[in-house]
C-alpha positions as CSV (number, residue, x, y, z in Angstrom):
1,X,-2.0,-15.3,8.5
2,X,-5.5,-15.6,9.0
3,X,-6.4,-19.4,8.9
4,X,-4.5,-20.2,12.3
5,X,-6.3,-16.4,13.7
6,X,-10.0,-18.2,13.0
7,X,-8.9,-21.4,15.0
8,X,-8.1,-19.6,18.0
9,X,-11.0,-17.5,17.9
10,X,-13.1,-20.5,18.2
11,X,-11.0,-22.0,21.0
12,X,-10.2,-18.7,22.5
13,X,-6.5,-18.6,22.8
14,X,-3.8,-19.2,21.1
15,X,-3.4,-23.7,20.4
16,X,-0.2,-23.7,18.2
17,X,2.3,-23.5,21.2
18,X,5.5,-21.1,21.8
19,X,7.2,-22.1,18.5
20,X,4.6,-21.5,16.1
21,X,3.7,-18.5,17.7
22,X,7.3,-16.9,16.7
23,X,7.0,-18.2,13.2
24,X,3.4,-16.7,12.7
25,X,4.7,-13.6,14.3
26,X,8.5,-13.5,11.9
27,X,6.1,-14.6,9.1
28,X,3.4,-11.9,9.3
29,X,6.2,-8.9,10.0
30,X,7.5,-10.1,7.3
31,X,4.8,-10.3,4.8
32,X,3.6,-7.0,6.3
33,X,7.0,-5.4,5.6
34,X,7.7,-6.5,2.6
35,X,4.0,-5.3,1.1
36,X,4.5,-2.2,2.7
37,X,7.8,-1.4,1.1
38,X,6.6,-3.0,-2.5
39,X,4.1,-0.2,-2.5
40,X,6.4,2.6,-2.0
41,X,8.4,1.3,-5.0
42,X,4.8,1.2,-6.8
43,X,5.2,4.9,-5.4
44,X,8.5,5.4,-6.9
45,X,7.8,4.7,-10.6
46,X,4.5,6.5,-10.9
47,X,6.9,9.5,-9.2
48,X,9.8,8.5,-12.1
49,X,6.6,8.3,-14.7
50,X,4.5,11.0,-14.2
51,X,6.4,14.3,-12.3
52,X,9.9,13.5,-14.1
53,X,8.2,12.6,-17.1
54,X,10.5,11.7,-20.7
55,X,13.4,13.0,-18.7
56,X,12.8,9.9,-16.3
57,X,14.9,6.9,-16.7
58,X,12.3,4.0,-17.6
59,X,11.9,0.9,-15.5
60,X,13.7,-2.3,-17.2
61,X,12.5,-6.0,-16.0
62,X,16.0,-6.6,-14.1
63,X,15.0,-2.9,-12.3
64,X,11.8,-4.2,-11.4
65,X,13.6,-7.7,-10.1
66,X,16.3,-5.9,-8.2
67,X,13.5,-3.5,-6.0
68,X,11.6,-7.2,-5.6
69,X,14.9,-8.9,-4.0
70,X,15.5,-5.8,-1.9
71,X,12.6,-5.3,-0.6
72,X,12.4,-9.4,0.5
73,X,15.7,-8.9,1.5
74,X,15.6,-5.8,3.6
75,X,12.1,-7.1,5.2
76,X,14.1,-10.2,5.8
77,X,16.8,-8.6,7.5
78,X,14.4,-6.6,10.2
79,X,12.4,-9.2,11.1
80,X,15.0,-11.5,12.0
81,X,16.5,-10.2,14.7
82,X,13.8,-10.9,17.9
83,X,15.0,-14.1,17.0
84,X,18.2,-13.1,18.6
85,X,17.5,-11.0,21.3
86,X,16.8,-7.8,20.2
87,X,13.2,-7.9,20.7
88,X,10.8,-11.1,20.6
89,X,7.8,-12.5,19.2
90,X,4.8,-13.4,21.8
91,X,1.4,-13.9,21.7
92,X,-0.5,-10.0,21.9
93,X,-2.8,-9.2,24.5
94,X,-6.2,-10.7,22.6
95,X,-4.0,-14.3,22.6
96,X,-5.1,-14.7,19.5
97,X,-2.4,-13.9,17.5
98,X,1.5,-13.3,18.0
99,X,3.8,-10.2,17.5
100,X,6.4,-8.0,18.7
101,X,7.0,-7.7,22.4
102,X,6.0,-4.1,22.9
103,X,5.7,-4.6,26.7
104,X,8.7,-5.4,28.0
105,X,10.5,-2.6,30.0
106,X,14.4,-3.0,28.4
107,X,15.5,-0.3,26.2
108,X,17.0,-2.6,24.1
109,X,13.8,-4.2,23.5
110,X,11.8,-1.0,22.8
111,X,14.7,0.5,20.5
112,X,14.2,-2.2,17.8
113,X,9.9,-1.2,18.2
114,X,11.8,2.7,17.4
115,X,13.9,1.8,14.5
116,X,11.5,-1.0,12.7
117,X,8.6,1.7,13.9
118,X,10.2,4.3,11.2
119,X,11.4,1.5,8.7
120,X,8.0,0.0,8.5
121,X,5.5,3.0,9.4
122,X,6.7,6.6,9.4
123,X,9.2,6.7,6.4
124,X,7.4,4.9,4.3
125,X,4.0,7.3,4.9
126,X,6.2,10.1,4.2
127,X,7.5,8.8,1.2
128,X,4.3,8.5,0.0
129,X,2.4,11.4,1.1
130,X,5.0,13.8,-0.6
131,X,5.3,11.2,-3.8
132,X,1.5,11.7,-4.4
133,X,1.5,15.5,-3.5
134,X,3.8,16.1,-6.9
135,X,2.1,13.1,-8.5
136,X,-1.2,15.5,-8.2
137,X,0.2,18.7,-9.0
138,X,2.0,17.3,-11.7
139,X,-1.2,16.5,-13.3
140,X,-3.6,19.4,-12.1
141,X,-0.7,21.6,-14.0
142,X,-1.0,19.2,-17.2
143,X,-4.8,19.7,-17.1
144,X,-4.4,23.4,-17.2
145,X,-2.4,23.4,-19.8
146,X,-4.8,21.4,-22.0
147,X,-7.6,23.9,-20.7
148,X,-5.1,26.4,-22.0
149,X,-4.7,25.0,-25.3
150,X,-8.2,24.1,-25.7
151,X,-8.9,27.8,-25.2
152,X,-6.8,29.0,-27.7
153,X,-7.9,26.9,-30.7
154,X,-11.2,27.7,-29.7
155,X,-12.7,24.6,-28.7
156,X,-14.6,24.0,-25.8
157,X,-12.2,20.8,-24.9
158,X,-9.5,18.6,-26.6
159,X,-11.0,15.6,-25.1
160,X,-13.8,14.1,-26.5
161,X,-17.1,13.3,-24.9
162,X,-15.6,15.3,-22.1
163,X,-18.9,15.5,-20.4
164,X,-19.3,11.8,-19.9
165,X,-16.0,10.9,-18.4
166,X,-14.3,11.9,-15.0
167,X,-11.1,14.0,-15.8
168,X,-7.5,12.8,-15.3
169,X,-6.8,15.2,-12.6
170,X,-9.7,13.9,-10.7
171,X,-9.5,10.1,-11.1
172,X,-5.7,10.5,-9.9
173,X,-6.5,12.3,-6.9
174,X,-9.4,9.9,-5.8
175,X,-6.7,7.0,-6.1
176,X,-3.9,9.0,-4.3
177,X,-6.3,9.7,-1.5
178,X,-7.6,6.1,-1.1
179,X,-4.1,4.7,-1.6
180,X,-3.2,6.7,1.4
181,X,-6.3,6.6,3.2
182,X,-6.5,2.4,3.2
183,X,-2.5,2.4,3.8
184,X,-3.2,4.4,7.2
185,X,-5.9,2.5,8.1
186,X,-4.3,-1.1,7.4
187,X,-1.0,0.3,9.7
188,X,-2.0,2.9,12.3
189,X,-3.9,0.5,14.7
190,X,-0.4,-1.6,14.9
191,X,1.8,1.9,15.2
192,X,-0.4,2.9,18.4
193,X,-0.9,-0.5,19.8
194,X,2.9,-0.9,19.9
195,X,3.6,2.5,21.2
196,X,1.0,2.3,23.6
197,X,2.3,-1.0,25.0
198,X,6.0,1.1,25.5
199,X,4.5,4.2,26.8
200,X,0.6,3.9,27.9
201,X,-0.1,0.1,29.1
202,X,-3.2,0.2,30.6
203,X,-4.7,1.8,26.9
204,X,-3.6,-1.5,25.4
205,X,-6.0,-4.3,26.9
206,X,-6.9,-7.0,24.9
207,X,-10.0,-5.9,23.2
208,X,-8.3,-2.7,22.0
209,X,-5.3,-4.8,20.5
210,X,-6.8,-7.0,18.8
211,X,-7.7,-3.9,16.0
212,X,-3.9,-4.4,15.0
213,X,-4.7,-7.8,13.7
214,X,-7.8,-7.0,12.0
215,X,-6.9,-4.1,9.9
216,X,-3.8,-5.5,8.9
217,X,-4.9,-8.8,7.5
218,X,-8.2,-6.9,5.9
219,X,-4.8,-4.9,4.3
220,X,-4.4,-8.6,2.0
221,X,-7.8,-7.5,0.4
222,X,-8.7,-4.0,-0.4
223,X,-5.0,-3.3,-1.2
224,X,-5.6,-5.7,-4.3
225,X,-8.6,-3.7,-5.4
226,X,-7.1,-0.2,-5.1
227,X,-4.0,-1.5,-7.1
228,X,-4.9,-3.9,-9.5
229,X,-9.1,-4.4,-9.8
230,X,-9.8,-0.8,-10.5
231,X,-7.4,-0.5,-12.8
232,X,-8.7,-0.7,-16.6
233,X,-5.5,-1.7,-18.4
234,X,-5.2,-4.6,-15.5
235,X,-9.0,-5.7,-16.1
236,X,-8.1,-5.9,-19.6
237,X,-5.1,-8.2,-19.2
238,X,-7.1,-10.5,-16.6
239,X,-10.2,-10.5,-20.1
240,X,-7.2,-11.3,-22.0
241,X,-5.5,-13.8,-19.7
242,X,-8.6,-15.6,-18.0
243,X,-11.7,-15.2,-19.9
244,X,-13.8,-16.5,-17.5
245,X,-13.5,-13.5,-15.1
246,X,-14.4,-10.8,-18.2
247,X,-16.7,-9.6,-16.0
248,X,-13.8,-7.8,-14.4
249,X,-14.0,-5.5,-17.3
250,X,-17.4,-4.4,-16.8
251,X,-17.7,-0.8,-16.5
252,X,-14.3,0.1,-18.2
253,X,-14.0,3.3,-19.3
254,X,-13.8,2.6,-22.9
255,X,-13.5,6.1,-24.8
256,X,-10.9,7.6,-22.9
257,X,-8.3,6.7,-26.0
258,X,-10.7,8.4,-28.7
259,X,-9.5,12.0,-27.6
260,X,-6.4,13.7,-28.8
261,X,-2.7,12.3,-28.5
262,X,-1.8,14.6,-25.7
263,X,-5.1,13.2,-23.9
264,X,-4.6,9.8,-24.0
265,X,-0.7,10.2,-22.8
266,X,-2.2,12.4,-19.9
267,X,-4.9,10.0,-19.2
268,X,-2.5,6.7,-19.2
269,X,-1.0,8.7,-16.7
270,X,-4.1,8.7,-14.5
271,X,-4.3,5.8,-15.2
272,X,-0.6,4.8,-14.4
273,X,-1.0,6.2,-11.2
């Protein structure tokens, strides 16, 4: 999506025509979507993993391929249909880029920004937030019972070099609050820009909407890092797979499977999460 915002930067308006402009509109609602609803099944299984635990149902490879087709699918099926008159694509108020139509006075319009508004946005935060609420507690109680434990043998800790590492309970709460965090920040700026065009107009000029584009594209890059760079079993797989990126591995915490067997299944949940 960004290659075709950079040329009409330079010129200073949008140079594809009308067409293109409803394909690069479809295409990023689309891409947008669909990310957006992968990561609340990324949600889902560390849910399934790490609150329900061995009573879970594990994930199997045609699981994982069934979520994948629905959510293309489903993302699919919203975005088509400003194609067909409920709703439309049109260049936003910056002319830079295209979008919805969240301008136009027809109820018919704005009830497809309502509906796609909690599809895409509000559901899915939801979801989330109350996903990674038990995700945490789930943990923080696993920690206390290990505390507990530890207390009763005796020992200051059943983790080993304790003192050198971040705990579980910890590492999993930084990564629910920047999962969170970068998620609101990559979609908000859309949310208000669209329901400021139905219901505040003048908030929306073209300065203020061009913030929509640029937090959502920037979504393409730090949502990579939060779910896949800082994770150590993924920088060991990308050592494994492409050799000449080990420096991806660099910093990997590499005693946290030395402790006891309870701490490493706690800690692969951390780390799962």
């Amino acid at each position: 999506m960004t290659p075709p915002l950079l040329v009409n930067a330079y010129w200073g308006t949008w140079v594809f025509g009308a067409f293109f402009c409803e394909i690069y509109a479809f295409l990023g609602s689309l891409f947008g979507c669909a990310s957006i609803w992968t990561m609340v099944f990324i949600t889902a299984d560390r849910y399934n993993v790490i609150v329900k635990g061995v009573s879970a149902e594990p994930l199997t490879s045609g699981g994982s391929m069934m979520r994948i087709a629905g959510t293309w699918a489903a993302s699919l099926a919203w975005c088509l249909p400003p194609f067909f008159g409920w709703n439309r694509y049109v260049p936003e108020g910056n002319m830079l880029a295209c979008g919805t139509d969240y301008l136009t006075e027809s109820e018919l319009s704005k009830s497809y920004l309502y509906v796609y508004s909690v599809w895409v946005y509000l559901f899915p935060l939801a979801y989330i937030i109350y996903s990674y609420t038990f995700i945490v507690q789930a943990v923080a109680a696993h920690e206390k019972g290990m505390r507990e434990q530890a207390k009763k043998m005796g020992v200051k800790s059943l983790r080993s070099e304790e003192a050198q590492k971040t705990s579980a309970e910890c590492r999993l709460c930084k990564v629910a609050l920047m999962t969170v965090t970068l998620w609101f920040m990559a979609w908000t700026p859309y949310f208000i820009i669209n329901w400021g065009g139905m219901f505040n107009k003048p908030m929306v000029t073209p300065l203020f909407s061009i913030w929509g584009s640029v937090f959502a594209k920037a979504n393409a890059v730090y949502n990579p890092i939060v779910y896949a760079i800082s994770h150590p079993k993924y920088r060991a797989a990308l050592e494994k797979k492409l050799p000449c990126l080990a420096c991806a591995t660099e910093g990997r915490d590499g005693g946290s499977d030395t402790g006891s067997t309870a701490t490493a299944q706690s800690t692969e949940k951390a780390e799962s999460a």
